[in-house]
Each structure stands twice: as structure tokens, then as C-alpha cells.
C-alpha positions in Angstrom: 14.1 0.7 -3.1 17.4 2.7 -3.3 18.5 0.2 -0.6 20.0 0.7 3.1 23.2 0.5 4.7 21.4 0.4 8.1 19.8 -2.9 6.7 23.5 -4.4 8.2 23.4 -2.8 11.1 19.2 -3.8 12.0 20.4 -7.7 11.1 23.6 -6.7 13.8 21.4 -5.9 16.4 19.4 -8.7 15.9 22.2 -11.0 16.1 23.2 -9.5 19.6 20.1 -10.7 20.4 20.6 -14.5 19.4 18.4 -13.8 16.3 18.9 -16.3 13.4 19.0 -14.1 10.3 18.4 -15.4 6.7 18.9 -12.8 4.0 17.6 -13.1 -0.1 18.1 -11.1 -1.9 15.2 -9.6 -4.6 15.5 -9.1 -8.4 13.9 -8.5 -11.2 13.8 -12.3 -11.8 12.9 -14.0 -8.5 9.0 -13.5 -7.6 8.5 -13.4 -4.0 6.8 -16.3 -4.0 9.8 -18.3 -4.8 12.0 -15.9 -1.9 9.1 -16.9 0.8 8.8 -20.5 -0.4 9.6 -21.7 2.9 8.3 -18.8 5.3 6.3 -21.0 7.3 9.4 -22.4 8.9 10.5 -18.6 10.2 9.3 -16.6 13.1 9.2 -13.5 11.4 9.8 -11.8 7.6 11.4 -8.7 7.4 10.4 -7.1 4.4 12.7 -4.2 3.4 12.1 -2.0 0.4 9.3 0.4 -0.8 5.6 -0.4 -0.7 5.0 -2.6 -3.6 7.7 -4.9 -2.4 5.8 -5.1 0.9 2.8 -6.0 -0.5 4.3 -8.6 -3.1 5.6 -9.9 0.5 2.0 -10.0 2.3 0.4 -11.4 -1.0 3.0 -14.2 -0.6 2.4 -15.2 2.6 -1.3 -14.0 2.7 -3.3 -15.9 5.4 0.1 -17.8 6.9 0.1 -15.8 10.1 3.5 -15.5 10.1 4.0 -11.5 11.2 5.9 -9.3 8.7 8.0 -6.4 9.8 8.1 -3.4 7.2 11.4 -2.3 6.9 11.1 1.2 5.0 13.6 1.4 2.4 11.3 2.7 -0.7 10.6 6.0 -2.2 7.6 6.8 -0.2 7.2 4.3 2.3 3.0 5.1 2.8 2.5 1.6 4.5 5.3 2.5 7.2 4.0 5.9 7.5 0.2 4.4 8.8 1.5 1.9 10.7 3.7 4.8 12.8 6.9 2.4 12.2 10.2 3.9 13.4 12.8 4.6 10.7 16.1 3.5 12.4 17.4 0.4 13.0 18.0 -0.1 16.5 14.1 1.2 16.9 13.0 -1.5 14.3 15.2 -3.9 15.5 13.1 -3.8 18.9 10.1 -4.0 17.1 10.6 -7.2 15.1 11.6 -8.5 18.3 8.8 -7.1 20.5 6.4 -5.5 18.1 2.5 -6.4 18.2 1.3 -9.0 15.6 -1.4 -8.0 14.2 -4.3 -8.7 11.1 -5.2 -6.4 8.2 -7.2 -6.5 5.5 -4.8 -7.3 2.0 -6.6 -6.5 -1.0 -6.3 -8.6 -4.2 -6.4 -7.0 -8.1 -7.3 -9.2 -10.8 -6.6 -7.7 -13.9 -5.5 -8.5 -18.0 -1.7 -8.6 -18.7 -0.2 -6.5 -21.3 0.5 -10.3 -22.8 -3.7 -10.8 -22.8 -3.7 -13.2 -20.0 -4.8 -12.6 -16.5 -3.0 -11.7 -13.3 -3.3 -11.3 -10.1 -1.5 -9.3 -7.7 -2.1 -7.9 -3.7 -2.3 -4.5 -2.4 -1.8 -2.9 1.1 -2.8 0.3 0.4 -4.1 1.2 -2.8 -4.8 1.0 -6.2 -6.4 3.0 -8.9 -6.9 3.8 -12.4 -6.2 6.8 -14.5 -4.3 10.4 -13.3 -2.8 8.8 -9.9 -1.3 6.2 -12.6 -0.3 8.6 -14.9 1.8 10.3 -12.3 3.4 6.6 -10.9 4.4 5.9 -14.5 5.9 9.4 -15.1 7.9 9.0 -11.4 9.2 5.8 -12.4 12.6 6.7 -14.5 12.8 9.7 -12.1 12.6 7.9 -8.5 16.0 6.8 -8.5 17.1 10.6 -8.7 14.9 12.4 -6.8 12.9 10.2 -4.6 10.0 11.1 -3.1 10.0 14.2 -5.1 9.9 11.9 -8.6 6.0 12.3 -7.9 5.4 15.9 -7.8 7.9 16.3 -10.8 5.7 13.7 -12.5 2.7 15.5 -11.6 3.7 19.0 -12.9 4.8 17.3 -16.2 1.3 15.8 -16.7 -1.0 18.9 -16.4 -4.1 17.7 -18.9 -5.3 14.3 -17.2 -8.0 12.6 -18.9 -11.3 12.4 -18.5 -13.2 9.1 -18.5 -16.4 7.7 -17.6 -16.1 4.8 -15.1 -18.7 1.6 -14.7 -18.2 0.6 -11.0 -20.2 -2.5 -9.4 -19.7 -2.0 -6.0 -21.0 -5.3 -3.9 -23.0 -5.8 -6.6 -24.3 -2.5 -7.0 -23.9 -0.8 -10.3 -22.3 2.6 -10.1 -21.8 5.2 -13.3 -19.5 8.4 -12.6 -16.8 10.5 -14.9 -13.7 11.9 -13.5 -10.2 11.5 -13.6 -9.3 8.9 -11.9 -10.6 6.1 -9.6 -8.6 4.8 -6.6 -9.2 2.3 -3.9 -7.9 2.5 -0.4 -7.3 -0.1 2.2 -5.2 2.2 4.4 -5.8 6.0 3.5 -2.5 8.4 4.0 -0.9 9.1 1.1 2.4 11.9 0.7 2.2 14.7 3.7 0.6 12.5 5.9 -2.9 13.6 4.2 -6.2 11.4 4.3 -7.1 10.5 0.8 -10.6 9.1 2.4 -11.7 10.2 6.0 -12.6 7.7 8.5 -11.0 4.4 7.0 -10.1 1.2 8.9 -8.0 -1.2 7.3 -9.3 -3.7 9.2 -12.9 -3.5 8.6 -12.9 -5.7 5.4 -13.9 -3.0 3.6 -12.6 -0.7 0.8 -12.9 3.1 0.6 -13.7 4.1 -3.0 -12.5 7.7 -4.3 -13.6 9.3 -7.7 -12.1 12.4 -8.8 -14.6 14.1 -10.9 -12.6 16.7 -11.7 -11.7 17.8 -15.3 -8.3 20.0 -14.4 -5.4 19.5 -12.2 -7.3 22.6 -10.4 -10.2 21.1 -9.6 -8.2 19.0 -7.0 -7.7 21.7 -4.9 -10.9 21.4 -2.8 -10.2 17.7 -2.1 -6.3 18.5 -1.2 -8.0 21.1 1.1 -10.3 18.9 2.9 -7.6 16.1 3.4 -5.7 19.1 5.3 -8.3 20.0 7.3 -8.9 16.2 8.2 -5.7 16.4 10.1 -7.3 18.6 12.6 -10.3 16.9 13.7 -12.3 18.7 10.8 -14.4 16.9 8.0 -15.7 19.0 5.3 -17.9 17.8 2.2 -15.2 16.7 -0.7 -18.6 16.0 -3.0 -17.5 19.1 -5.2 -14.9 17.3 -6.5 -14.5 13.3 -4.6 -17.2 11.2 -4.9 -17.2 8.5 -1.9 -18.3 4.8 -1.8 -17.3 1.6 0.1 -17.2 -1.8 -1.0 -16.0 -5.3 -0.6 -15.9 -6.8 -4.1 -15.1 -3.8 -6.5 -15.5 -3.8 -10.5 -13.9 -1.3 -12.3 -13.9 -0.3 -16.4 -13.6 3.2 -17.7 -13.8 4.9 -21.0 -11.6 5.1 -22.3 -9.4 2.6 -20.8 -6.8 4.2 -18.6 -3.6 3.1 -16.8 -3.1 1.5 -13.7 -1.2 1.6 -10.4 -1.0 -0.7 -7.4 0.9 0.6 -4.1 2.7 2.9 -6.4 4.0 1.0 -9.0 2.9 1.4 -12.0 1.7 -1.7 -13.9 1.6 -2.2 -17.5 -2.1 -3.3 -17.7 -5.2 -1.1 -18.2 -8.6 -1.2 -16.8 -10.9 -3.2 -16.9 -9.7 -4.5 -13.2 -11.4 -6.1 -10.4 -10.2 -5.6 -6.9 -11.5 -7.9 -3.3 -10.8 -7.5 0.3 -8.9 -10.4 1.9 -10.1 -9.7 5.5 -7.0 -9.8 8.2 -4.9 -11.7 5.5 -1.8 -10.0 6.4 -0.1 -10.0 9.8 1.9 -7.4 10.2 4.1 -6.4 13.6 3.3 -2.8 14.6 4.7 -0.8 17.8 3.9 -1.5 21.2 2.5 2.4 21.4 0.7 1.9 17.7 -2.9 2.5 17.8 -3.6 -0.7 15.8 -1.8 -2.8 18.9 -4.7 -2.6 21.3 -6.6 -4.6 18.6 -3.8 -7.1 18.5 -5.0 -10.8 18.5 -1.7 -12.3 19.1 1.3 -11.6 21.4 4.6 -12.9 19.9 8.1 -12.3 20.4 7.6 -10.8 24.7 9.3 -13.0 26.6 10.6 -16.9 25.6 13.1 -17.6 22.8 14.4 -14.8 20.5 12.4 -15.4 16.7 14.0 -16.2 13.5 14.0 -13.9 10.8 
């Protein structure tokens, strides 16, 4: 992200602690994997920066068990805001140290590189094809500047989204729809704190599949509606305009093709893409109060010997 000057004063408070503290730096140039080569050896990762550097993180160290903090530095921070993480240092501080380690489902893409040859990359919270990209690669020169706000800019810039037909095999299962876009969800609060799909568990090893089958911009309002409305206990029928599915194992091809976004990065490919749940692959350390820490299969970091980070 932007970065954080209360990054310095989270590794201070750790250090009062008797907390060993390594810090690397990311670039353009250095993959994570080569930043976590050696993760096994630490207590704890601190991962600080927006969403897509998060998940580059969990994808990294997918199935290690080693717990990851997420340090929210980004433009919109979306995987913080489900978790409930606190914002300020000495508050994260306490929760690297004394947080709840706990599994979640990672969700891998596989897709074609702008270069022709395949990729792969991981996902926290969603990804998706077509007008939710469109706005991600319109926000991108803009996020610097505006932050969170780069989105809605982006979004009243790009008024006429396209219209495709998508081919989905959902676990197998062939699916045929048209809309605007497609998007996966792992965890399901997006900007405002709104449900994109009701009811989903990111630790259920299961995706929640959304297809906007709108033609206008417009047509969206029913769906932003019933995501409002969710927030209050209330679950209306989105079918007007969201059609609904779960999966595992997800294929995905539209036409035409369209452009793609993972955790809010834009990526350069276009679908086809196939997506997969990882079940419990990432460990990530939550608040003693979270909802998700009742569920927690390990206890780390209460009591004994400060971590390393």
C-alpha cells in the first residue's frame, strides 16, 4: 500500500515485549516466495500492506501453519475488515502476540499470462471477471491519490459495462448465464461493510458464486439494496439481478473474453480462468473477541516465550 509510519511503532511495541523482529522489504521485483523462503523458522508473519499482498503472503506459505497477522496498510483493506482486525498498532501489536490462530479456506486461480503461459496465483477474498475488473483496472493509476475512493471514481468513469455470456462448470456441473460480471467469494464484505453473498463461511471449503446479470450500471441497484438490508438480519431475493451458486472447483470462460481481478488487483490476463478451494490453507491470527476464534484449532502465543516475527 501507501505504507505506514505506525508500522515502526507496532515492531517497537513488540520489541518491549522481547519480540525478535525481521523486516523485508517488498518490491516490484522480489516475489513473496523468495521474502518467505525461510518462514518456517518464524513464529509468526506479519504481513503489512493491502489485500493482494496479503494473499501473495498466504499463497506463499499456504498449508505451513505458520499464523499470519494482517497488518492493514492497503487501499481497502476487505480481508482486515472480516476478520474485525484493530487498526492501531499497540491493538495489533497484542494481537500478534496473543491473537487466535486460526484456518481458512485460500483459494487458488489458474489462469493464461498476458505472455501465453500459465499462472497461478491465491486469493483470500475474491476474484472475478468483467465490470468488478474493469473498475480495479480503472482505480489502479488513481489509488495512490485518492484511496479508497479510486474505486468509486473508477466506477462513475466506466458507466457502459459489457455484456457477456459466461460457461461456468461448477463441481462439474455445467452452468450457462449472461451478465456483467462473474465474481467468486471466499470471504463476502466488500466497501461499506456490505455482503456481496449472504450467508458465506470462509471456512467451509466452499466458494460463493455471484453473476450479475444485469445490462446497466442501474440494474445493480436491487443487489446493492439487498446487501444493505443483509446488514440487519433481512435476506431478500437478489435473483432480479444476482444469480447465486456454490462450488468447490470453479471453471470460468465468457464471451467475449473479459478482464480479470484477484483481491483487487487487477491482473493483466483475461478469462478463461479456473479457480479451487484450498480448504484451511491459510492460518491467520484473529482477535481474542473475533467470531472466527471460538473455532480456533490452535492456541499460540498465551502464555510461554514471546514469538518471532
Amino acid at each position: 500500500g501507501g505504507g505506514d509510519a505506525g508500522l515502526y511503532d507496532f515492531v517497537r511495541f513488540l520489541g518491549l515485549e522481547g519480540v525478535e523482529v525481521v523486516l523485508r522489504f517488498a518490491t516490484a521485483e522480489r516475489r513473496a516466495e523468495e521474502l518467505l523462503r525461510d518462514a518456517q523458522g518464524f513464529d509468526r508473519i506479519v504481513a503489512a500492506g493491502g489485500d493482494g499482498t496479503v494473499s501473495a503472503v498466504c499463497y506463499a506459505t499456504r498449508s505451513t501453519g505458520v499464523p499470519v497477522l494482517v497488518y492493514p496498510t492497503g487501499t481497502a483493506n476487505l480481508l482486515a475488515l472480516n476478520l474485525r482486525m484493530p487498526t492501531d498498532p499497540p491493538a495489533l501489536s497484542q494481537v500478534l502476540l496473543r491473537g487466535e490462530a486460526v484456518g481458512f479456506d485460500l483459494c487458488e486461480l489458474e489462469m493464461t499470462g498476458s505472455n501465453g503461459a500459465p499462472s497461478r496465483s491465491g486469493f483470500t477474498i475474491m476474484a472475478g471477471a468483467g465490470y468488478d475488473a474493469t473498475i480495479m483496472h480503472g482505480a489502479e493509476a488513481l489509488k495512490s491519490t485518492f484511496g479508497a475512493a479510486a474505486y468509486l471514481l473508477s466506477a462513475v468513469t466506466n458507466l457502459t459495462p459489457t455484456s457477456a455470456r459466461f460457461s461456468l462448470v461448477l463441481d462439474g456441473e455445467p452452468v450457462e448465464e449472461e451478465g456483467i460480471a462473474v465474481l467468486l467469494a471466499n470471504f463476502a464484505r466488500i466497501q461499506f461493510d456490505l455482503p456481496i453473498t449472504p450467508g458465506s463461511d470462509p471456512r467451509d471449503g466452499i466458494l460463493e458464486i455471484a453473476v450479475l446479470k444485469t445490462k446497466t450500471v442501474v440494474g445493480l441497484l436491487p443487489a446493492i439494496t439487498a446487501a444493505v438490508l443483509d446488514r440487519v438480519g433481512d435476506h431478500p431475493d437478489r435473483s432480479p439481478s444476482v444469480a447465486l451458486y456454490s462450488a468447490a472447483t470453479v471453471e470460468v470462460r465468457s464471451d467475449p473474453p473479459l478482464r480479470m481481478q484477484c483481491d483487487g488487483d487487477a491482473l493483466a490476463s483475461l478469462t478463461p480462468f479456473t479457480a479451487r478451494v484450498l480448504p484451511r490453507a491459510a492460518t491467520l491470527l484473529v482477535p481474542a473477541a473475533s467470531e472466527y476464534a471460538a473455532a480456533a484449532t490452535t492456541r499460540e502465543g498465551v502464555g510461554g516465550e514471546s514469538p518471532a516475527a
